[in-house]
C-alpha positions as CSV (number, residue, x, y, z in Angstrom):
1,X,66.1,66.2,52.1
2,X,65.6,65.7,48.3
3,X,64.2,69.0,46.5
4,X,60.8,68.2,44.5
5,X,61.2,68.9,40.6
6,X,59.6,72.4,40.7
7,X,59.4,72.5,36.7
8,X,56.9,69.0,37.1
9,X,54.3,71.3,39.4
10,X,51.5,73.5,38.3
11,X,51.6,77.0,39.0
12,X,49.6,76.6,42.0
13,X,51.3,73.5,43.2
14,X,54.3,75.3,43.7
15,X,52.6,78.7,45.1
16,X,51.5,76.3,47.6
17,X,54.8,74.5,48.1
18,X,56.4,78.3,48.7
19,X,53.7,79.0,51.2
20,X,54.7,76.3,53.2
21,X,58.3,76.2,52.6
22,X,59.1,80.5,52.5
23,X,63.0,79.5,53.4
24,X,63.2,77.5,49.9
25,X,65.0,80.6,47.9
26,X,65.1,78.2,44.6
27,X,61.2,77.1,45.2
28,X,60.4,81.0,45.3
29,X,63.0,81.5,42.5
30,X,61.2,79.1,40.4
31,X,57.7,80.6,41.3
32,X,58.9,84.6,40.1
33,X,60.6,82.9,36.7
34,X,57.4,81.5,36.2
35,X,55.5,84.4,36.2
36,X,51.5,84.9,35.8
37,X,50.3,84.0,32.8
38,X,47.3,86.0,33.6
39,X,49.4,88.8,33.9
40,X,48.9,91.8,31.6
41,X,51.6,92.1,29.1
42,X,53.2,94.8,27.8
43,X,55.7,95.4,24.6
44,X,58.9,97.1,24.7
45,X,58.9,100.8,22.9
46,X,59.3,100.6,19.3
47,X,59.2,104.7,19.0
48,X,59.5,107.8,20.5
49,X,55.6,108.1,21.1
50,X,56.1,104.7,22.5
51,X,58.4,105.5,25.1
52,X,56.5,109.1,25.7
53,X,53.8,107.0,26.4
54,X,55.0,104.9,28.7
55,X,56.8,107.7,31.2
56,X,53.1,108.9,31.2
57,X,51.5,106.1,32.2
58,X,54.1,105.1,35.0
59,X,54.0,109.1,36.3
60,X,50.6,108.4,36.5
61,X,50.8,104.9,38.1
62,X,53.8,106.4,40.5
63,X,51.6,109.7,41.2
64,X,54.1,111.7,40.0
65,X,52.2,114.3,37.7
66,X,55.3,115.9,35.9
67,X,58.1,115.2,37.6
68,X,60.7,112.8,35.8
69,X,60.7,109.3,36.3
């Protein structure tokens, strides 16, 4: 069986084509590279603050009030 070109399909072409093919570890491979482009997007820490920042908002996310991350 010849593997479709997975960089030819739209996002959702190849959502579907993992949906219907789960055992195709390069089709699913090629769906997570993809990523969302609806996704939010978030830059690395530039500074301190930055990264203080960011171990709040993940305790926070993680429910983890002020224990390490």
């Amino acid at each position: 069986m010849m593997k479709p070109d997975f960089s030819r399909k739209t996002r959702q072409e190849l959502r579907a084509y993992v949906l219907a093919h789960r055992e195709d570890d390069a089709a699913i491979e090629a769906l997570i590279n993809r990523g969302d482009p609806n996704g939010p997007k978030f830059r690395f820490p530039q500074t301190d603050e930055d990264l203080e920042q960011m171990e709040k908002i993940l305790r926070r996310k993680l429910g983890r009030g002020g224990e390490a991350v």
